[in-house]
C-alpha positions in Angstrom: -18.2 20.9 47.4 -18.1 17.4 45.4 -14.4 15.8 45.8 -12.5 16.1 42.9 -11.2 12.8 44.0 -14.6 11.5 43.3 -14.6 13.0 39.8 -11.7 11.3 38.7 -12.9 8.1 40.2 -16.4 8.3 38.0 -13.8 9.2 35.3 -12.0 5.8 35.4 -15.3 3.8 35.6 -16.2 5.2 32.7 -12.8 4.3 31.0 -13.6 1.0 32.3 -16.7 0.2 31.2 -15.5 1.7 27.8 -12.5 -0.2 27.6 -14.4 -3.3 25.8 -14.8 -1.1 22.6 -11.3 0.5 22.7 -8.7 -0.2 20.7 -5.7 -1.8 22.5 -2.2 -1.5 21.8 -1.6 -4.9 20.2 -4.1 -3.8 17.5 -2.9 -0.6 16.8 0.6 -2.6 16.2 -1.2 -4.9 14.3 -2.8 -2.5 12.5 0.5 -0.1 11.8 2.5 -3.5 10.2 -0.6 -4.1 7.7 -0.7 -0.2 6.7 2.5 1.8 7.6 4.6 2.7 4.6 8.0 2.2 6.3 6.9 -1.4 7.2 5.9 -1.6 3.1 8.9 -0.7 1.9 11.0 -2.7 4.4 9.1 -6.0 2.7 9.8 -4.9 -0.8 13.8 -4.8 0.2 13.7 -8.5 1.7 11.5 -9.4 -1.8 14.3 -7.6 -3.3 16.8 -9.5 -1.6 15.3 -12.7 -2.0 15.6 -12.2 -6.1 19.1 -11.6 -5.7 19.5 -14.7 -4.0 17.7 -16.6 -7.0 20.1 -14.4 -9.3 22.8 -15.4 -7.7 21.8 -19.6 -7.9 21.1 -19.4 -11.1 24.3 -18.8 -12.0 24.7 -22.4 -11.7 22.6 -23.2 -14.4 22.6 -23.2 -18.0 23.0 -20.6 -20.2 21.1 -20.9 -23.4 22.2 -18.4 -25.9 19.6 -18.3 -29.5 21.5 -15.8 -32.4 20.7 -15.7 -35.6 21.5 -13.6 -38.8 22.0 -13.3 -43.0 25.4 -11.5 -44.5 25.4 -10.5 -48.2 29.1 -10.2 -49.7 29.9 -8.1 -52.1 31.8 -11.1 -54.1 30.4 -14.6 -53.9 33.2 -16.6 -51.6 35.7 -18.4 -53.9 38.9 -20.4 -53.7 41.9 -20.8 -56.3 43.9 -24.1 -56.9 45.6 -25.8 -59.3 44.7 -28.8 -60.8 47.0 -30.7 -63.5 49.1 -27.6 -63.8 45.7 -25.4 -64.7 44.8 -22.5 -62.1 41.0 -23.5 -61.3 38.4 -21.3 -59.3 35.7 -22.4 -57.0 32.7 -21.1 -54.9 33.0 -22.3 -51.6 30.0 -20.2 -50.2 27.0 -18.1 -51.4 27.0 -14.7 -51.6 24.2 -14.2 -49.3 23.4 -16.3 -46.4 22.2 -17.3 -43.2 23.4 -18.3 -40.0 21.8 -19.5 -36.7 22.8 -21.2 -33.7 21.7 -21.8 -29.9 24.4 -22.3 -27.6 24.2 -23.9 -24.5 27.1 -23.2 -20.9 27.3 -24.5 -18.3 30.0 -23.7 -15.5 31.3 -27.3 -14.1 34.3 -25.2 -11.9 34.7 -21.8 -11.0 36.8 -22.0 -8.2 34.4 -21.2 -5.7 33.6 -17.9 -7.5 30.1 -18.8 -7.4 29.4 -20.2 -4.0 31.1 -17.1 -2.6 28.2 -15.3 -4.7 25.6 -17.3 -3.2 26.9 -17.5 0.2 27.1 -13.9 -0.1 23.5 -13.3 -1.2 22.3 -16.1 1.5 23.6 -13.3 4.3 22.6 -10.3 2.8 18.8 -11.7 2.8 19.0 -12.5 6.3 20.9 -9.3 7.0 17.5 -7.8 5.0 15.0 -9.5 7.0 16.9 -9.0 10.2 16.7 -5.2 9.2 12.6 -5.6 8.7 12.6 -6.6 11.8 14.4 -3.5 13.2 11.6 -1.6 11.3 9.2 -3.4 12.3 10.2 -2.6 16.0 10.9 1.0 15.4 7.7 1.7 14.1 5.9 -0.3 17.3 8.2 1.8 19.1 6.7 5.0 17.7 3.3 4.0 17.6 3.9 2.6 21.5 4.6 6.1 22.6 2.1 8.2 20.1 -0.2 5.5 22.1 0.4 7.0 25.2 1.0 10.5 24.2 -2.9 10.2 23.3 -3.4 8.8 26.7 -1.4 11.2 28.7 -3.0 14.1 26.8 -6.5 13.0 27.6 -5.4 12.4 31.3 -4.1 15.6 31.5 -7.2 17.1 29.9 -9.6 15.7 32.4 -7.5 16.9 35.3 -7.3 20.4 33.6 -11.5 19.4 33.1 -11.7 19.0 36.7 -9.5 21.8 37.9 -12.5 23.9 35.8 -15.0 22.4 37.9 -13.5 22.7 41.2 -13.0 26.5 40.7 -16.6 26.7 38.9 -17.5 25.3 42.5 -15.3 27.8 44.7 -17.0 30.5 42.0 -20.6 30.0 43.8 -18.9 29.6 47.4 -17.5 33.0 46.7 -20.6 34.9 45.2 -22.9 33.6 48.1 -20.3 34.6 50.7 -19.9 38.2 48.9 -23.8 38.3 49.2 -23.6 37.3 52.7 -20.7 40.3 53.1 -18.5 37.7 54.2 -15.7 38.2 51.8 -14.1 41.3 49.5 -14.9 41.6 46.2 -11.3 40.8 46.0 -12.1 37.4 46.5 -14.3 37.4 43.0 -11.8 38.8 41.1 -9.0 36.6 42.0 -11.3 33.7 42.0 -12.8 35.0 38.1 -8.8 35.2 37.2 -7.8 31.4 38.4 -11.2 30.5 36.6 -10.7 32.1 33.0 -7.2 30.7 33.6 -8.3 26.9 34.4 -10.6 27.3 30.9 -7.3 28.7 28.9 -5.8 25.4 30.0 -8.1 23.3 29.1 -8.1 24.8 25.6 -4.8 23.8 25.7 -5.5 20.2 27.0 -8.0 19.9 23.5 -5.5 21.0 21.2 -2.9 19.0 22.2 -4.8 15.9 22.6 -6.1 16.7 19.0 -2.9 16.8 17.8 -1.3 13.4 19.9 -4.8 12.1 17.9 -3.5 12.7 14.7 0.1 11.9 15.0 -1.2 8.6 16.1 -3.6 8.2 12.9 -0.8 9.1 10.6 1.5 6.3 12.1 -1.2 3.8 11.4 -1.7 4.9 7.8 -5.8 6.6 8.9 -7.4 9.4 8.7 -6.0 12.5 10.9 -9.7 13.0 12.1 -10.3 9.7 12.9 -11.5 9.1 16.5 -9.5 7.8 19.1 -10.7 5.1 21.6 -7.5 3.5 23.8 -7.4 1.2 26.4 -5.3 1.1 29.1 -3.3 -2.6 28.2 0.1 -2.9 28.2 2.5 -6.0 27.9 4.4 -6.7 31.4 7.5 -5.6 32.8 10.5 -8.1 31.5 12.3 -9.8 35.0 16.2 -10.2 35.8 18.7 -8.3 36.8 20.3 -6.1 35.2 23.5 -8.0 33.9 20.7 -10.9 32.6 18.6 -8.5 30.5 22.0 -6.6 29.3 23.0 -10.2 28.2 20.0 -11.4 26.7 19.6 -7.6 24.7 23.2 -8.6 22.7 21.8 -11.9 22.2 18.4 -10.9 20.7 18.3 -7.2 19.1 17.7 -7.6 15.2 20.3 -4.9 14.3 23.7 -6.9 15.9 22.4 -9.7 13.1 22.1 -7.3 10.4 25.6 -6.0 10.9 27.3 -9.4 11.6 25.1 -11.0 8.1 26.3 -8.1 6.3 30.1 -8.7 7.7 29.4 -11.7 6.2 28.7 -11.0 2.9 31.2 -8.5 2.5 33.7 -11.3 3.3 31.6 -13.8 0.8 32.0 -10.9 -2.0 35.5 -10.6 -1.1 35.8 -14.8 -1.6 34.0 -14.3 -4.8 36.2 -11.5 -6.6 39.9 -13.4 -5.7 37.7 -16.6 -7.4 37.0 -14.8 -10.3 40.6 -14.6 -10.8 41.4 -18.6 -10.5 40.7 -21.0 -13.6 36.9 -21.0 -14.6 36.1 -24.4 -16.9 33.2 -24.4 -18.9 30.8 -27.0 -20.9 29.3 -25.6 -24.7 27.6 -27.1 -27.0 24.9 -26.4 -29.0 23.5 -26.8 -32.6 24.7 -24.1 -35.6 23.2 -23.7 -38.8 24.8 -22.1 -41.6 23.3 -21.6 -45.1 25.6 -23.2 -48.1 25.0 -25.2 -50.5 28.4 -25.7 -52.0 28.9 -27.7 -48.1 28.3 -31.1 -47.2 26.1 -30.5 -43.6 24.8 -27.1 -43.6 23.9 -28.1 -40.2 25.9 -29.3 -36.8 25.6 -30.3 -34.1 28.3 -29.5 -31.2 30.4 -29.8 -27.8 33.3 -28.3 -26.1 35.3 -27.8 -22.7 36.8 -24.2 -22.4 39.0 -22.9 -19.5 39.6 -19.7 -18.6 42.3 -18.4 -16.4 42.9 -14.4 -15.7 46.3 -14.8 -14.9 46.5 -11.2 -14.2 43.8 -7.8 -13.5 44.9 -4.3 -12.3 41.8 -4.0 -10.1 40.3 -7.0 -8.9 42.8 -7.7 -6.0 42.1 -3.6 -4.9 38.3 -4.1 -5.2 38.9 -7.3 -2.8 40.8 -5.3 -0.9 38.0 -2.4 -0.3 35.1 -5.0 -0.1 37.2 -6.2 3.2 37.8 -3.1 4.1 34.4 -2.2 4.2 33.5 -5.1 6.2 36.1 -4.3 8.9 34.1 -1.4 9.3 31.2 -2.6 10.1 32.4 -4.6 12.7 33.6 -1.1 14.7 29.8 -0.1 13.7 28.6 -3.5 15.1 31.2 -3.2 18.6 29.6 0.5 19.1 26.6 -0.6 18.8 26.9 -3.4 21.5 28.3 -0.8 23.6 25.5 0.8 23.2 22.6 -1.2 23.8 23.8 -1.8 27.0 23.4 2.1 27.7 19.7 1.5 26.3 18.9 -1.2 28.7 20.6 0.1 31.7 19.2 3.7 31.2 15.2 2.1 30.6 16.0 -0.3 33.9 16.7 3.2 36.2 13.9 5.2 35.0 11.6 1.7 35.5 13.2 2.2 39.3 12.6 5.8 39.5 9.0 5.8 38.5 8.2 3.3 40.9 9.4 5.6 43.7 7.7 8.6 41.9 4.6 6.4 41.0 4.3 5.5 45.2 5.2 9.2 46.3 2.7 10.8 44.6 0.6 8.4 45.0 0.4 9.2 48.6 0.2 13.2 47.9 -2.9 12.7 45.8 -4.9 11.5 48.8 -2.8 14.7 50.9 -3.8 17.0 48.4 -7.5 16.1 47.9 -7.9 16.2 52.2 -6.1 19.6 52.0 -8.4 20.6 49.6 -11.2 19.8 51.4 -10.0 21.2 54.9 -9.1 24.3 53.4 -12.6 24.6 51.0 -14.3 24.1 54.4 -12.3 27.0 56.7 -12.8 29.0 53.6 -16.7 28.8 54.0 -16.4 28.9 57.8 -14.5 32.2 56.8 -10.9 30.9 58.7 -9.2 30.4 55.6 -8.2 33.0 52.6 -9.0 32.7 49.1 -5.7 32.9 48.5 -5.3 29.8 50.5 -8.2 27.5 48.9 -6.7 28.3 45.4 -3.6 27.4 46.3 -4.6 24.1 47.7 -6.6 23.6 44.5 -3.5 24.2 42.5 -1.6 21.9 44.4 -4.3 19.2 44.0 -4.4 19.2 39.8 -0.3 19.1 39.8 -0.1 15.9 42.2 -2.7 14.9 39.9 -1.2 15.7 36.5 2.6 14.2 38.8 0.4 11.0 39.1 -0.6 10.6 35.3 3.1 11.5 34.7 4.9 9.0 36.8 2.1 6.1 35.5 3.2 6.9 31.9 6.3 7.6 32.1 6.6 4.2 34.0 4.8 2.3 31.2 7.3 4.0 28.1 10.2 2.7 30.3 8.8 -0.5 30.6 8.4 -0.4 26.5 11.4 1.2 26.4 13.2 -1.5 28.3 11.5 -4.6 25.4 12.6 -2.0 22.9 16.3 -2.2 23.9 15.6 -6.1 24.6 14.1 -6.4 21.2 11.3 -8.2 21.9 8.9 -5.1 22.2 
């Protein structure tokens, strides 16, 4: 009977020589930042955010105001005097006219109401694009392990492929040695039962490496049908001890700077609103026209300085107040989540360490396992072994192979999960 050892070796030189034309996971990353939708709509909050910015400068330019208008009186605008003891009437306007004007302001002191704006606008875009990047690393996160779902399911299908073939091979054993009367009838029906079994599971093995397929297309914005070609690359295993990468993971993740840049813009709004109740001084001037012919210059040209001081307001100092308030919340948000990352790093470091160990033991009871196999398929012909006792070893064989596949990929979404909670995935 061909080693199933020998199968699964063919199997990865086939991977292998395939592996030119496979997609890696770098390009599906690539591929999911062009196309997902979450990653799209992260974009349009930091263009969003950048506007606001601008909105917020701009309040230090001018404002240019154009109005225009025409009023009809019901009387034509007069004035009484006296003149030489005689009472004497006068128009002093038409009864219809127009009036236009375009006003220019421009804010030369405002008590640092508007810097505060800025300032506050300045950290809320980098709290934005900080927060792309937390999306843009969720989403590598998610298409990292839909990645290896794919590849796990398709691992465990070929195992469940080969467990098929092994027992299609004990199938003929049996039926020759039943010829021969060598073994019950027994033998065939147990053997028939692990074999329609083994096919049951490989049904399985399709449909859930169908549906890993799919789950992994939607991520990267494809078809659900698409075919599926992965190879087997993945970035390397970050170094240090623990402390250092617990360190470096405060000093790096994208979502302690979103919470400490939107700290700070709650404390720049909070600047902002006490500013607004501080003397604000102003520069106007402009040109106004207004229609009358009974005055000398219809049209003027204009300048003033205005101040304005809100000496008092019922609800600015409470909507100060809240905006802080607000802000000290997010700092018990930002401490937590400190707190932790350090769980994240330190739980991803252990099961990189117990993977290892797993990765080396069962390493070692593959090779067991296929010898077993093969001692106990060759008693079995030599009639000193049971049926009973090859299918067992065969069983045993496919789950050190499937513990195998397990520990490997479970080891390499550690090691992801470990840049993840580093934030440099």
């Amino acid at each position: 009977m061909p080693s199933p050892k020998n199968h699964l070796i063919g199997l990865l030189l086939v991977l292998t020589a395939t592996g030119a034309s496979a997609e890696t996971l770098e390009d599906a990353w690539n591929s999911a930042i062009n196309n997902n939708h979450q990653i799209k709509s992260a974009k349009a909050d930091t263009s969003a955010s950048e506007q606001q910015l601008q909105s917020a400068q701009g309040q230090r330019l001018p404002d240019l105001n154009v109005s225009s208008g025409y009023t009809q009186f019901s009387e034509t605008p007069a004035a009484k005097a006296q003149i030489a003891g005689q009472s004497a009437q006068f128009n002093t306007a038409q009864a219809g006219s127009v009036k236009a004007q375009a006003i220019a302001s421009v804010p030369i002191f405002t008590s640092g109401r508007i810097s505060h704006n800025i300032d506050a606008a300045e950290a809320s875009l980098q709290a934005v694009q900080s927060n792309e990047t937390t999306s843009v690393l969720n989403i590598k996160m998610q298409v990292a392990e839909a990645y290896i779902t794919v590849l796990r399911m398709d691992s465990a299908l070929q195992v469940a492929q080969s467990h098929v073939d092994t027992l299609d091979l004990h199938m003929k054993d049996v039926n020759n040695l039943f010829d021969q009367g060598m073994v019950a009838r027994n033998d065939i029906l147990a053997a028939s039962v692990e074999q329609a079994n083994a096919q049951q599971l490989v049904v399985q093995a399709n449909n859930q490496l169908d549906i890993a397929k799919a789950h992994y297309n939607r991520l990267l914005d494809r078809n659900l049908a698409d075919e599926v070609k992965l190879a087997h690359q993945f970035p390397e295993t970050p170094q240090g001890t623990l402390n250092d990468l617990s360190g470096n993971a405060l000093k790096q993740r994208p979502e302690l700077v979103t919470l400490a840049q939107q700290i700070e813009s709650l404390d720049q709004q909070a600047q902002s609103v006490k500013a607004g109740l501080l003397p604000q001084v102003a520069v106007n001037g402009g040109y106004q026209y207004q229609e009358n012919r009974y005055q000398a210059f219809e049209g003027m040209w204009m300048a003033n300085v205005g101040v304005d001081w809100k000496i008092f307001d019922g609800s600015s100092g409470h909507r100060s107040d809240a905006i802080t308030r607000q802000a000290i919340a997010l700092k018990e948000q930002r401490d937590d989540l400190s707190s932790m990352i350090g769980l994240q790093v330190r739980q991803a470091w252990l099961d990189i360490q117990e993977t290892q160990k797993r990765i080396a033991v069962t390493q070692q009871a593959i090779a067991q396992a296929d010898e077993n196999l093969k001692v106990t398929t060759d008693r079995y012909q030599q009639g000193l072994s049971t049926n009973t006792d090859l299918l067992k070893a065969e069983d045993l064989r496919k789950t050190m192979h499937d513990n195998f596949n397990n520990a490997n990929y479970d080891s390499t979404l550690a090691t992801l999960h470990l840049r993840r909670a580093l934030g440099i995935l």
